[in-house]
C-alpha positions in Angstrom: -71.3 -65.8 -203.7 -67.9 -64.5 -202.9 -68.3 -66.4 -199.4 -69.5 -69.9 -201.4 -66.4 -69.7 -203.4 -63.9 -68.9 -200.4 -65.5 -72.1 -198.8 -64.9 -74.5 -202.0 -61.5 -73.3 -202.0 -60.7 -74.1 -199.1 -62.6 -77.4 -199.1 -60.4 -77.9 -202.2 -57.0 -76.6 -200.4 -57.8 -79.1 -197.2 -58.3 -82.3 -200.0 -55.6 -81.1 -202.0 -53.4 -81.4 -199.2 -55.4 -84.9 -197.5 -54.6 -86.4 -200.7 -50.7 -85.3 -200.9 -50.6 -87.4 -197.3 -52.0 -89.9 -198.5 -50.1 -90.5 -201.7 -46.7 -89.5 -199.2 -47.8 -92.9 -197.2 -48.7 -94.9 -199.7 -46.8 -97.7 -202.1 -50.0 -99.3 -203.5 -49.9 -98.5 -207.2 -53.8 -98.9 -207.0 -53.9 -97.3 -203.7 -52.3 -94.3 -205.3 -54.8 -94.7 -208.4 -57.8 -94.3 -206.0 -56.3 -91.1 -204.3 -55.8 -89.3 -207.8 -58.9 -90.6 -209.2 -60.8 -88.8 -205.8 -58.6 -85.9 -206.1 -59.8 -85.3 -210.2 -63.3 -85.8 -209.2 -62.6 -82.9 -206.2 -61.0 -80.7 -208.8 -63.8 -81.5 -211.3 -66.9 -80.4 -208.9 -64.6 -77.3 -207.8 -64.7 -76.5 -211.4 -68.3 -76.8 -211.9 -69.0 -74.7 -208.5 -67.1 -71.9 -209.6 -68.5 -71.9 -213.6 -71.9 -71.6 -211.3 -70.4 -69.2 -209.4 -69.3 -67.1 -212.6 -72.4 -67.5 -214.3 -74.4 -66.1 -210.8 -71.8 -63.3 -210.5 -72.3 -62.3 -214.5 -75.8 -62.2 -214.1 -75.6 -60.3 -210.8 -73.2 -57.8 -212.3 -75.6 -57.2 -215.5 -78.3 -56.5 -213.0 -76.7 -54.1 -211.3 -75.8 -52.4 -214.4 -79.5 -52.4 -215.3 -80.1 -50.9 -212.0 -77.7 -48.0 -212.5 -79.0 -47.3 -215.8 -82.5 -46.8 -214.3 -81.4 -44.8 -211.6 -79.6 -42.5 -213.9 -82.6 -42.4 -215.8 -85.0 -41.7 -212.9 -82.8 -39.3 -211.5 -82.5 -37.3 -214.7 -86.6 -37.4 -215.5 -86.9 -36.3 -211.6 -84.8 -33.3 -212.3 -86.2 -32.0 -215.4 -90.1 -30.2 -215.1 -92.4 -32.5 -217.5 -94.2 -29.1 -219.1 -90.8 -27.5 -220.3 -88.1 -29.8 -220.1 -86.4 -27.8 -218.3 -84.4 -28.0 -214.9 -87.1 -27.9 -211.6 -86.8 -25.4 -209.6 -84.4 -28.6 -206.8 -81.9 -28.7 -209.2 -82.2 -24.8 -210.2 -81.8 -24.3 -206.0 -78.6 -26.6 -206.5 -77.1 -25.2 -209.9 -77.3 -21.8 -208.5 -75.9 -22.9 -205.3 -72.6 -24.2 -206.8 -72.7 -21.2 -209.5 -72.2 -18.8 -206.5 -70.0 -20.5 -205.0 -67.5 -20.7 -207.5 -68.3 -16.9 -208.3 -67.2 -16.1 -205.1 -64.4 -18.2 -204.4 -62.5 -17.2 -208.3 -64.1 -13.9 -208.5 -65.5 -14.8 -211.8 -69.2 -12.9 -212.6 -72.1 -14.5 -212.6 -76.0 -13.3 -214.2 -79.2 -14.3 -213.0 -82.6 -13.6 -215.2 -85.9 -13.9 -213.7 -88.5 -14.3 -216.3 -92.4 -13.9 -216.0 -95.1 -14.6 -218.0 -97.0 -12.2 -218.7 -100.7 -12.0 -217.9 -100.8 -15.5 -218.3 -103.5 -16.5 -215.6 -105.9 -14.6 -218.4 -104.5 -16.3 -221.2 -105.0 -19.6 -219.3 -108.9 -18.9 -218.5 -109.2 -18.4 -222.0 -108.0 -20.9 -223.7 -106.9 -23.2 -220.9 -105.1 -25.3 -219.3 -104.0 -27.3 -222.3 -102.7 -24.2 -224.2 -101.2 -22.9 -221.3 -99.0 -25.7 -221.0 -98.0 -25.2 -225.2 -97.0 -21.9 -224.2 -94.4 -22.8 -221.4 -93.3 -25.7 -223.5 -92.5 -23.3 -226.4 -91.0 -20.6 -223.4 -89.4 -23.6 -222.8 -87.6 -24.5 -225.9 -87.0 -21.2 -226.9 -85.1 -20.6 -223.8 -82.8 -23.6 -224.3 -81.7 -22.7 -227.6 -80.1 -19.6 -226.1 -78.3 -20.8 -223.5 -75.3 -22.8 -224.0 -72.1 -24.8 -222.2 -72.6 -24.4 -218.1 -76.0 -21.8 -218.4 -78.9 -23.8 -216.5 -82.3 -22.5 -217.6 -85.0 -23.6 -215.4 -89.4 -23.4 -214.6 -88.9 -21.5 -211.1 -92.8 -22.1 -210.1 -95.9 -21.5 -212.2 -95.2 -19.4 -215.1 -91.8 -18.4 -214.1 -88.7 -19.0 -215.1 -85.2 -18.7 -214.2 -81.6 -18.1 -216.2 -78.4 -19.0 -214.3 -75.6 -17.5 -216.6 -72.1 -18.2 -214.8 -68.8 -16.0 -216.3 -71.4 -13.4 -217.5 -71.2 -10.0 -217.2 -74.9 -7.7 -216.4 -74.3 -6.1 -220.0 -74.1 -9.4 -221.9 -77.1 -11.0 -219.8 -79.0 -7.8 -220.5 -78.2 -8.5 -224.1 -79.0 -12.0 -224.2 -82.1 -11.1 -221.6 -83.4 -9.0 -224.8 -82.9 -11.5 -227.2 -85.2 -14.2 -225.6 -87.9 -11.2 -225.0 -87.4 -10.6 -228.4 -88.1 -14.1 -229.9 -90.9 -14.7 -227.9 -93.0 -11.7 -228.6 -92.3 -12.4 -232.2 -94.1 -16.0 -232.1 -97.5 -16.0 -233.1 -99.7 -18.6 -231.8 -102.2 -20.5 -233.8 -104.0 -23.9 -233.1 -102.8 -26.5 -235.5 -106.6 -28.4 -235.5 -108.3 -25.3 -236.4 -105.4 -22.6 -237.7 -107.4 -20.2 -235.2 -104.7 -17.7 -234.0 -104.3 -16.6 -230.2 -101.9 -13.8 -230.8 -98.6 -13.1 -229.1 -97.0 -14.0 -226.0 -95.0 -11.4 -224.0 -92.8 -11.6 -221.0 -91.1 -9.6 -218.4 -87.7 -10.0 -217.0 -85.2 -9.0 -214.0 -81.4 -9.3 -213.9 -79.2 -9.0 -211.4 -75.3 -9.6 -211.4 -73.4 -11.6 -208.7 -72.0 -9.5 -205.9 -69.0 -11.1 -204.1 -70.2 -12.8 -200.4 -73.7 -12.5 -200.9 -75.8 -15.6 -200.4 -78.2 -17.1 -203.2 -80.9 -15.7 -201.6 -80.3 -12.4 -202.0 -78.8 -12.4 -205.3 -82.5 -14.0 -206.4 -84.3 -11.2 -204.5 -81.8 -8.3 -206.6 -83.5 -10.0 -210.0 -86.9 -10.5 -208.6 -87.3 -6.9 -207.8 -86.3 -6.0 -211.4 -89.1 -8.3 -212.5 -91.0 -6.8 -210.3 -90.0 -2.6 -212.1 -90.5 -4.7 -215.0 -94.1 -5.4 -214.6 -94.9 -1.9 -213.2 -92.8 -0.3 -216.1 -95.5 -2.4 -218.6 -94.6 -5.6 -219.0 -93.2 -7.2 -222.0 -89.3 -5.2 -221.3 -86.4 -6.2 -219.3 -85.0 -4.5 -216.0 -81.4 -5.1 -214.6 -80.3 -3.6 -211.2 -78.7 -0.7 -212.6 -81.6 0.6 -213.9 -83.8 0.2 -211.1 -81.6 0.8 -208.4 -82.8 4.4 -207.7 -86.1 3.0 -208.0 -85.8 0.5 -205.3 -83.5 3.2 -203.2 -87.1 5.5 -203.9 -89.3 3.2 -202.8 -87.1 2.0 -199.8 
């Protein structure tokens, strides 16, 4: 469109200037009539191609906005797990990514909770698939009412779930980790149909805190084997390095 509009301009430049020559050499009162009569009718198709013009590039422009706005909107459904709402485990990968980074580069702390579900395989042969996915949607919502400002909660795989907490300390994520284990175990579950209740939930989770240099991998593995003392400890408690550390040391 851009290249259209060069081209009439310059169409229009190379008449504009024909018709100054021809008005330079020329006495005849109607002579002169007839060159600015053809020079109007230039300007006058000039204007209609651009108006075209403007109206093509308006429409093009509210197109592309269109375009954006879906993209945005695909984008943000494709990072978001359909069950809970919450982030997938790409963009958890990528949250915790820049979360370390900038843990390590200003020395700020950063938390990390790994939560499990527990015995939830059992609770999904008995009252299926359906219910099962009720559960993680409630695990779900619970778990973004206690986050807040840069936190990124996310489904890690299955029935697990992850809690990136950046400028906090182990002793406030083992607070916070208690609090969500908490609220959970104190839901009831009932079917709405039929008021028949299923009992309680309960999950297990690991913590681990940032340690400066270490890669994401690592710092994952730290809460994992917490979960991990978690489930052998019970279930339905929480585990942070600190308290399992001679356990692992034991078992290592």
């Amino acid at each position: 469109m851009l290249g259209e509009l060069i081209l009439s301009v310059s169409d229009s430049s190379g008449e504009c200037a024909n018709a100054s020559r021809q008005l330079e050499d020329s006495d005849d009162q109607n002579a002169v009539r007839a060159i600015a009569d053809a020079f109007i009718k230039s300007l006058r198709e000039f204007e209609l191609k651009y108006t075209v013009l403007e109206r093509r590039l308006t429409f093009s422009k509210q197109e592309m906005e269109s375009l954006q706005r879906a993209l945005a909107i695909v984008t943000a459904e494709a990072s978001l797990d359909p069950v809970t709402g919450l982030a997938t485990r790409r963009r958890f990968d990528a949250a915790l990514d820049q979360a370390v980074a900038r843990a390590d580069d200003h020395g700020q702390p950063l938390s990390l909770l790994m939560i499990d579900v527990d015995h939830f395989k059992s609770f999904n042969d008995q009252f299926g698939h359906l219910m099962g996915d009720s559960v993680l949607s409630l695990i779900g919502a619970m778990l973004k009412q206690s986050i807040k400002g840069q936190d990124t909660a996310a489904r890690y795989g299955g029935e697990e779930f992850a809690v990136i907490l950046p400028n906090t300390k182990l002793s406030s994520a083992t607070v916070l980790a208690e609090q969500i284990r908490k609220k959970i175990v104190g839901r009831e579950l009932t079917i709405r149909s039929s008021r028949k209740r299923l009992g309680t939930i309960t999950i297990s989770i690991g913590i681990s805190e940032f340690r400066k240099g270490e890669r994401p991998r690592t710092f994952i593995e730290r809460a994992d084997w917490c979960l991990y003392e978690a489930k052998r400890a019970g279930r339905n408690c929480t585990r942070f390095e600190d308290s399992c550390a001679e356990m692992r040391g034991d078992a290592a």
